[in-house]
N, C-alpha and C positions, 0 to 999 in steps of 0.2 A: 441453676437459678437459686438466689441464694437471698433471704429476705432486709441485708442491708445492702442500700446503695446510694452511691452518690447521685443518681438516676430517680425515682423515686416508681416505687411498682405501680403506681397509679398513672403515672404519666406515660411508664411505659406500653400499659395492658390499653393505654387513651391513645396514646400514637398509632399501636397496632390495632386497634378497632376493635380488644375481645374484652368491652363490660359488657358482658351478657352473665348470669348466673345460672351453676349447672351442677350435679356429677355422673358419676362414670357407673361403671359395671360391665362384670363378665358375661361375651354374647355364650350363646351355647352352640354356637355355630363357628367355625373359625373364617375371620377375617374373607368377605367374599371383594376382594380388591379387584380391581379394569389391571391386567399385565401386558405392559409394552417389553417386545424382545424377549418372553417369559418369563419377567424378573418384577417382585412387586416395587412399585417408587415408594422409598419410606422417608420421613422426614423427621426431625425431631426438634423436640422446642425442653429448653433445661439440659447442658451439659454438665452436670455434676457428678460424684462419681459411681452414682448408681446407673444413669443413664448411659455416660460413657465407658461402664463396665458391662453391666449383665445383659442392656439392651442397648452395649455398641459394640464395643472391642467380640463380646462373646456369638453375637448375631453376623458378625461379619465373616468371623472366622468357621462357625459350623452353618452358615446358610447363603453362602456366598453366591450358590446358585439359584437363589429361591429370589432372594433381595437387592435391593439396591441403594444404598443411601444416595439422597436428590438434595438434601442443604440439612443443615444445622442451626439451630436457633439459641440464642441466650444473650443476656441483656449485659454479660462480663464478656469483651471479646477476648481478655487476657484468656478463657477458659476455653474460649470458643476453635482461636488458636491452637493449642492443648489438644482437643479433643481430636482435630484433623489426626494429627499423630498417634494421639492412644488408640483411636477406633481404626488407624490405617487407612483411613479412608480420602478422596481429595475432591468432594464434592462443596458449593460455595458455602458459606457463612453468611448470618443475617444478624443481626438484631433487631428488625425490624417484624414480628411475626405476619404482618400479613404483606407485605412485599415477598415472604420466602412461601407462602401459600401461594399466592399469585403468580409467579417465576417459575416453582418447582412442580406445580399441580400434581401435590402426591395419592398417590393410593391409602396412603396409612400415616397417619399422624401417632408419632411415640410423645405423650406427655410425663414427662420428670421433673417437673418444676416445683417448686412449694404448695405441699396439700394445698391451700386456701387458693392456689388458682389455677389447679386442674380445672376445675369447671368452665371458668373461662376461655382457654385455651379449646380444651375439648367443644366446648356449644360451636363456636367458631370456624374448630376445623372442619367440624361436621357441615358445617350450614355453605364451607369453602369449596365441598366434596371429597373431603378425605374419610376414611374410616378409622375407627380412633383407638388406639395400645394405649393404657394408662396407667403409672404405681399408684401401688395402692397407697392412701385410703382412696375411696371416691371424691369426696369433698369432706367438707367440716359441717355443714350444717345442713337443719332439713329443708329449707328456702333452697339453696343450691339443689339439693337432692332433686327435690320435686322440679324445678327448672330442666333439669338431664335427663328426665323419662322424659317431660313433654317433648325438650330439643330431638328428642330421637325418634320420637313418632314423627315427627313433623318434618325430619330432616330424610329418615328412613335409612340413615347409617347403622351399620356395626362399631358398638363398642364394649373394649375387651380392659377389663382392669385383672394384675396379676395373682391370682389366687394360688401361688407359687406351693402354700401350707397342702393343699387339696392333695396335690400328686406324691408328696413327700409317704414313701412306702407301707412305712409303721403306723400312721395314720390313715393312709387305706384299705391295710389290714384290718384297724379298728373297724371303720365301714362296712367290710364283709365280714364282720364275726356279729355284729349289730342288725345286719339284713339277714345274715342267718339264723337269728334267731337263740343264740350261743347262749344269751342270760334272761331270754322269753322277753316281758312286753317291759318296754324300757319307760324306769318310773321317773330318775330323777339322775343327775350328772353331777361332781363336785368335780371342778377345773381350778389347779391355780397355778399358775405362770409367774417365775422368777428373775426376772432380773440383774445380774450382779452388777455391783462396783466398777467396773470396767465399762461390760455393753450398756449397762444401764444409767451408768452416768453420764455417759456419751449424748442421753437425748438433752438432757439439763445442759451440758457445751453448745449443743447445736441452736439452729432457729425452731427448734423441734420445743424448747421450752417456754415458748409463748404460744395461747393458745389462741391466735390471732391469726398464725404462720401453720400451726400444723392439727387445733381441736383441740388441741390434749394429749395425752397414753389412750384414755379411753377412746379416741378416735384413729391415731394416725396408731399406734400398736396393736390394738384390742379389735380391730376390724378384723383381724387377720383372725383371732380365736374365736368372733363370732361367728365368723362363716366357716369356720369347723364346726361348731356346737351347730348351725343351722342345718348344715350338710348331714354329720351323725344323727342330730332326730329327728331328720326331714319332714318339719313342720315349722311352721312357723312364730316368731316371737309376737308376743301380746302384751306385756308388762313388764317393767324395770322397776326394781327400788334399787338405791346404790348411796353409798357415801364414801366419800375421799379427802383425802386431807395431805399438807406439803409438809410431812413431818423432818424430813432429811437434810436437803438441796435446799435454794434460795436462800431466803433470811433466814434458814437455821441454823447456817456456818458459822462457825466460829471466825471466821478473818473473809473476805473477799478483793477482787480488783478485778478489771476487765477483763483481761483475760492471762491463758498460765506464763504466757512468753513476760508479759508484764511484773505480772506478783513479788514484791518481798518478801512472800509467807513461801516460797516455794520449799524450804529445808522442813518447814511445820506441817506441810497440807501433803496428806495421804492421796491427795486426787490431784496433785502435779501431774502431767500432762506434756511430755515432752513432743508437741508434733514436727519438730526439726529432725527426727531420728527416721519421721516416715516422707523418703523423696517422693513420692507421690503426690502425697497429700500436702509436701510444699511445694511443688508442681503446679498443683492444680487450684488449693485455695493460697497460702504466702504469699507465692509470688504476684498473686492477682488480685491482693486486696485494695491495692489501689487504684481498683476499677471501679468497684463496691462498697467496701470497707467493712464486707463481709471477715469475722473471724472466726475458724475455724475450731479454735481452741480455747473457747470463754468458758469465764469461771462458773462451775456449779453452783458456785454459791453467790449469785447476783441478784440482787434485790430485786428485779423485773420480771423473773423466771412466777410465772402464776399459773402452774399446770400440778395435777396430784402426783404424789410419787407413793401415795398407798389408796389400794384403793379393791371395794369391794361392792358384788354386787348381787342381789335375787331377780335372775329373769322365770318369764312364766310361757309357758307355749300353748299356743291354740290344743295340743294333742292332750293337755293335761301334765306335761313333762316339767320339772323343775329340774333351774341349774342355780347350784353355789361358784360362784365365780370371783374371784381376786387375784390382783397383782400388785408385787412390789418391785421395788424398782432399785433398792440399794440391797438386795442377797448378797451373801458370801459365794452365791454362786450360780447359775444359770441351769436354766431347762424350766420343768413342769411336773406336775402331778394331776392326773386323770382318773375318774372312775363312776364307770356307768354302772347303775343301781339297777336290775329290773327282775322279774317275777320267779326268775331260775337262777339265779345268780349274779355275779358281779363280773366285772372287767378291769384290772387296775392298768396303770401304769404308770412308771417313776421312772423321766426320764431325763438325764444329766444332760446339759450340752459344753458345760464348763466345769474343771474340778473332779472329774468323777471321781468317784474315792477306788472304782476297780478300772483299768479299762479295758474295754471291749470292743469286737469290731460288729457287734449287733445293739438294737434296741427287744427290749424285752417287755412283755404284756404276758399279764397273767389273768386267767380263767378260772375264776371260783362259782363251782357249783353249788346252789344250796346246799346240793346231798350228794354227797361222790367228793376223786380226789383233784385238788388243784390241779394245771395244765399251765406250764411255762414256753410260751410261743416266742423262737428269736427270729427278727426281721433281720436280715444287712442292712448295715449303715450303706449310707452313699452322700457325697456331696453335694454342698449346694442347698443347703435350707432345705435337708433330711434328705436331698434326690431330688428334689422338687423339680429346681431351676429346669433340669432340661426336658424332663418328660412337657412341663408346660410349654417350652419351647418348641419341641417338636410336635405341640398341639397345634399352637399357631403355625410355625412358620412351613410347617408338610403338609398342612392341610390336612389333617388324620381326622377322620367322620366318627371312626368306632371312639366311643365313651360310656364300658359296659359297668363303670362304679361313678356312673354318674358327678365326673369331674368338673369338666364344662357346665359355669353357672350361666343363669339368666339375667338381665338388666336388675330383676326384681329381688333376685339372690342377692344381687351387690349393694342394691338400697338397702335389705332386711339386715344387712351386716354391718354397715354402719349407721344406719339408725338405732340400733342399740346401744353403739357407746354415744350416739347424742342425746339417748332418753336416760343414760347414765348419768353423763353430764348434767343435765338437767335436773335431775332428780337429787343430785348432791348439794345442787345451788338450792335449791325451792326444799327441801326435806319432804318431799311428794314421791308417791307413785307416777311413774309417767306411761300413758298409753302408748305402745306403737303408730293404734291407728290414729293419732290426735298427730301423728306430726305432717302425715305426706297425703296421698290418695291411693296407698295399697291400703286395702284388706284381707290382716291376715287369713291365712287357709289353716286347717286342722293337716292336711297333708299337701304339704312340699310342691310347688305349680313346678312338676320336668317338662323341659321345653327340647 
């Protein structure tokens, strides 16, 4: 699902009956689905290439016996088509969302369509009797937000959004060196996440650069690093200050056009973009933009693009913990920089995902004691958004109970994680402090509600 069309998203989300507003979040419980024949009914609405990768093609092929895709949904059938074949799969097609709930009465609804209307999609499926798989972020605002805890009391559904970062190994180890106690009572966190020129200009092409379609970075990227920081100091956030500014992308280019297949500047512009060289990606969005008029490859530098590409932030937590947090978005090169402050010590880590200047097949974290000698910890690398992908997969789709580093979040863990980058958000518009508790009807806890 792709946010231009000749269609208009409003007519479609009005034919299919989902304006209700909402968002998502991770249950801590995995998906308790009704299995006909043993196999859960799964559905999905948004074929795009995350959905028709990590949660089609990749769920088909290692859960074959657990799952079953029941229909597909997306408002491009050029893609829709598509996806029958990349996912392998030969169950019907819809674009009609609530025709393919009514027909296919799934257990599980996979949402992958554009941030700003998970919500939707999700209140709906829930209310239709499905349980609901979501990418992240949850939604874009706190009116949605608050809409999707009520829908889920009231519907009594499981909803799972994918906190893919959670399981990734070297960031789990952080968790148990943290819960052990490894640098005493933890005071204060300095985080900051790089994006290069490549991955990070990618979001400025996409509909990821209107904050209408995707929040922002602080919403639709920064969800994911909040609910790391919430998870490592398991407590909850209480205040934002943040400012951000579009120093790079949009109107700071020196030359623009709609998109790179178009451009005259292509021999001038460092961020040329050739998507004819990946057949996939003219597979799945080229050849189907005359369904949409979605482009897959617009320019970075379009005058429309109204989302931060630098951006920093002071959150504050019920436990007394302070975190320094920023990201930019045009690095020379990718990964992060981490380091837990507390009473015995420190925690760093520097970790490359693009460029490394050595390589290696571990990530490394290192243990500074006040008194005593350093400690260099290596993790193995693994695939997949650090290893992530499949341990969360085989959370959901095996049904696995045991979760002894508390991976599995709660509905209220996935609100507390994007509501920080909307009190971000906020807080860069208005030059204010913004309260957590001022946007939804949680209140924060001093320690972490495990469910």
């Amino acid at each position: 699902m792709e946010e231009q069309s000749s269609v208009s998203r409003r007519e479609f989300l009005t034919t299919t009956g989902t304006a209700v507003a909402g968002t998502v979040a991770l249950s801590s419980i995995p998906v308790s689905c009704a299995v006909l024949g043993g196999k859960t009914k799964v559905a999905m609405v948004g074929t795009g290439i995350r959905g028709t990768s990590m949660w089609g093609s990749d769920i088909v092929r290692d859960y074959s016996e657990q799952i079953e895709f029941v229909g597909l949904c997306d408002i491009n059938p050029g893609r829709l088509e598509l996806a029958l074949k990349t996912m392998n799969v030969t169950c019907p097609t819809f674009t009609d969302f609530e025709q393919m709930m009514r027909e296919t009465q799934p257990d599980l609804l996979i949402v992958t369509t554009v941030d700003a209307t998970h919500d939707q999609f999700i209140i709906k499926g829930m209310e239709m009797g499905a349980d609901i798989l979501t990418e992240k972020p949850m939604t874009t605002d706190e009116v949605k937000c608050q809409a999707i805890l009520d829908a889920e009391k009231k519907y009594k559904k499981k909803v799972i959004v994918t906190f893919n970062y959670r399981y990734s190994p070297h960031r789990a180890k952080m968790w148990e060196l943290l819960r052990e106690g490894a640098i005493g009572e933890l005071t204060s966190v300095d985080f900051h996440w790089y994006l290069d020129t490549s991955h990070g200009a990618d979001y400025f092409r996409r509909w990821h650069r209107l904050r209408s379609q995707g929040g922002s970075l602080w919403v639709h990227k920064a969800t994911h690093h909040f609910d790391l920081l919430n998870w490592w100091i398991d407590s909850d956030p209480t205040e934002v200050f943040a400012a951000g500014s579009l120093d790079f992308y949009g109107k700071k280019g020196p030359f623009r056009a709609n998109n790179c297949r178009s451009c005259p500047q292509t021999a001038n512009c460092n961020f040329f973009w050739d998507i004819t060289k990946n057949q996939r990606l003219v597979d799945l969005y080229v050849n189907n933009e005359k369904y949409d008029g979605y482009l897959r490859d617009g320019c970075v530098f379009k005058e429309d693009i109204d989302i931060f590409d630098k951006m920093a932030a002071t959150i504050k937590y019920a436990n007394g913990v302070q975190v320094s947090y920023s990201c930019t978005a045009y690095s020379p090169y990718e990964g992060y920089r981490i380091a837990f402050n507390g009473t015995k010590g420190r925690l760093d880590a520097w970790i490359e995902e693009s460029k490394p200047m050595e390589k290696k097949d571990y990530d490394e974290l290192v243990l500074f004691p006040c008194f005593g000698e350093r400690q260099f910890i290596k993790v193995p690398q693994a695939e997949g958004h650090g290893g992530g992908d499949t341990l969360l997969r085989d959370k959901i789709f095996l049904k696995k109970k045991e979760d002894p580093l508390c991976q599995a979040a709660s509905t209220r863990d996935g609100a507390l994680s994007i509501l920080i980058g909307i009190a971000a958000r906020k807080s860069c518009d208005t030059g204010e402090a913004i309260r957590i508790a001022d946007l939804t009807d949680i209140i924060p806890q001093e320690q972490r509600v495990h469910v």
